[in-house]
C-alpha positions in Angstrom: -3.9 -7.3 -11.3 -3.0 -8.1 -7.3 -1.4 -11.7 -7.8 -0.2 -11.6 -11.2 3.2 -10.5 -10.0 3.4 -13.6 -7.7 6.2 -15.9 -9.8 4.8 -19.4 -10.0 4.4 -21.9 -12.5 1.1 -23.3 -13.4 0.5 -26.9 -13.1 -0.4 -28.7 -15.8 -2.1 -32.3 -13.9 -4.5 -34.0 -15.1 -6.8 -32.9 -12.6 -5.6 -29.1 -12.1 -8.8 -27.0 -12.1 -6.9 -24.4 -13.8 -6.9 -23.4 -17.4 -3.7 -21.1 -17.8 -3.3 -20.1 -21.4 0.0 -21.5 -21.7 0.7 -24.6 -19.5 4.3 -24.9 -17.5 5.7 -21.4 -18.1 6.5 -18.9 -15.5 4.2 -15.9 -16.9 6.2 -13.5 -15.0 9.4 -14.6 -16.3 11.8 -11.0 -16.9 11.0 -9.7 -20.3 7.2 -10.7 -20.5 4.8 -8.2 -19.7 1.3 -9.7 -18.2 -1.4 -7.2 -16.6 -3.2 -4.1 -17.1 -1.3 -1.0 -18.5 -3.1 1.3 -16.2 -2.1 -0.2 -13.2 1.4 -1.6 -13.7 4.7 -1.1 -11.4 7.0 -0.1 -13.3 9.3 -3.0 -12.6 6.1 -4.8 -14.9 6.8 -2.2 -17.3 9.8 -3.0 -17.9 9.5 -6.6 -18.0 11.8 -6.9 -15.0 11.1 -10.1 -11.9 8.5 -9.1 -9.7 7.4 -9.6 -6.3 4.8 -8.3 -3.9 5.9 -4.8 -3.8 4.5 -4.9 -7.6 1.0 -5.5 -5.7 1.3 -3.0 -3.5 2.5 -0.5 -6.4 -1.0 -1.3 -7.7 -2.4 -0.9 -4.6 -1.3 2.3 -4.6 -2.9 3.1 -7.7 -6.5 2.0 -7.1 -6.2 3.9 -3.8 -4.6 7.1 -5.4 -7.9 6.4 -8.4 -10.0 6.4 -5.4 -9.2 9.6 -3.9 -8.6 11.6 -6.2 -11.0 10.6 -9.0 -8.5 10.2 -11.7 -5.3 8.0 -12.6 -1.9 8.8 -11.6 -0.5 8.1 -14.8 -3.2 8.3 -17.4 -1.9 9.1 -20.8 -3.3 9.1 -24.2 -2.1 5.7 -25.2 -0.8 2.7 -23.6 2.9 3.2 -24.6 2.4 7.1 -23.0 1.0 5.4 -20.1 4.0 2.9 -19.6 6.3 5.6 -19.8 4.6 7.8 -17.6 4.7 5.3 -14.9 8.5 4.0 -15.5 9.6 8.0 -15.5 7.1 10.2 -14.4 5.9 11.2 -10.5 2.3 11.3 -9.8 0.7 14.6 -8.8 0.6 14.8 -4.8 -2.6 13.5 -3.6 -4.0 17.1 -3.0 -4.3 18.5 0.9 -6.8 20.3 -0.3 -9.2 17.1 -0.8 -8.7 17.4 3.5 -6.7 13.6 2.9 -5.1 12.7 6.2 -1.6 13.3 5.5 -0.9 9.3 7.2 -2.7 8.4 4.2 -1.1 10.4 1.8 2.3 9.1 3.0 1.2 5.6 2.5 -0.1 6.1 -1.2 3.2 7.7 -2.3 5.3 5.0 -0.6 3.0 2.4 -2.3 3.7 4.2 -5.6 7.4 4.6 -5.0 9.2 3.6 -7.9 11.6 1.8 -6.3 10.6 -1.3 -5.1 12.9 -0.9 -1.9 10.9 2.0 -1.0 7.7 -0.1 -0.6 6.8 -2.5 2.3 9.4 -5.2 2.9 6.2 -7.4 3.3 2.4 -6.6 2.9 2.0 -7.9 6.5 4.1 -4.4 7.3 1.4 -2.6 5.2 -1.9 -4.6 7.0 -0.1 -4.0 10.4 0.7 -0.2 9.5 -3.4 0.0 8.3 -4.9 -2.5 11.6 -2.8 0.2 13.8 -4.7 3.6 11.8 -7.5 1.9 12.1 -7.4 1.4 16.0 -6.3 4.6 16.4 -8.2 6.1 13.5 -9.8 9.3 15.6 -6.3 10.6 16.3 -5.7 10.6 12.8 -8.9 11.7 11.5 -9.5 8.6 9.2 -13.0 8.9 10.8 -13.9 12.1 12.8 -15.0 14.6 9.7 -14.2 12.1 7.1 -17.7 13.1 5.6 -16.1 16.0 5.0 -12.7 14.8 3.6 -14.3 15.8 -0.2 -16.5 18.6 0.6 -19.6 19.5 2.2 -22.7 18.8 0.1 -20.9 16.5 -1.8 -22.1 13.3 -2.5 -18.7 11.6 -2.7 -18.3 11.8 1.4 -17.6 8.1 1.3 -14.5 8.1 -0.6 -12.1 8.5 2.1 -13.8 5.7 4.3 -14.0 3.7 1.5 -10.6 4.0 0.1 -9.4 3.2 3.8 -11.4 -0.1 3.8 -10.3 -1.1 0.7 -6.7 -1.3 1.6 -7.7 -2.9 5.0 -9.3 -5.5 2.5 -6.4 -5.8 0.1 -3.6 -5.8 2.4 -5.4 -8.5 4.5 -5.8 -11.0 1.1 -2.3 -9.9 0.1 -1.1 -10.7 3.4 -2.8 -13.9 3.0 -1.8 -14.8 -0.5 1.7 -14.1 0.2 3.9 -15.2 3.0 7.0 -13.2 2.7 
């Protein structure tokens, strides 16, 4: 879903390569709903204007998915689902999964429900991720991060991976949106 809460109308040229399914209307206009359920903000849940911080809400999900094997607000049915992410708190990413705690600050602040409680920018969240990963051995991002699930588990790479993945993100976000 990253990009979907960028507000932009499509262009409807002659020779756009594009082939939005309705030409000339802002798809994130407030009151439409556009994405997937699972990994809404809950500003897109309630069909209120979007920005960035939307992305990094769903950032915050796939990371949380990643850790912890499950979805922070999985429900039953969609409707549950929507309501459990415009209401409802996510269970802490557990300590007990050895999660660096700087990374378990970062996924609740990406699934604040407040959008002022997010990154002002995504460049704030690539800059806050470059400078974990430069110093990640004083955090223990990598020293015993084979460990972070267990020991004779073969899930080890979940932690390193989940840590790449936002370096990834945040660096197209960053990209994609210059605010």
């Amino acid at each position: 879903d990253f990009g979907l809460a960028r507000q932009r109308t499509f262009p409807s040229s002659p020779g756009d390569t594009q082939s939005p399914t309705v030409a000339g209307v802002n798809v994130t206009d407030a009151g439409s709903i556009l994405g997937t359920v699972a990994y809404m903000s809950p500003e897109q849940a309630q069909g209120l204007p979007v920005d960035h911080r939307s992305d990094q809400f769903s950032l915050g999900i796939v990371l949380y998915e990643m850790l912890t094997v499950r979805r922070p607000f999985q429900r039953e049915s969609a409707p549950e689902t929507l309501v459990a992410i415009i209401r409802e708190e996510p269970e802490p990413v557990e300590a007990s999964l050895h999660v660096p705690a700087p990374v378990r600050w970062l996924v609740e602040r990406l699934l604040a429900k407040d959008p002022k409680d997010r990154y002002d920018t995504t460049r704030d969240l690539a800059r806050e991720l470059r400078t974990w990963s430069l110093h990640a051995s004083e955090t223990g991002l990598s020293s015993g991060s084979e460990k972070a699930i267990g020991p004779g588990k073969k899930s080890w790479w979940r932690l390193p991976a989940a840590v790449a993945t936002a370096l990834v993100c945040a660096g197209v976000l960053a990209g994609s949106v210059m605010t």
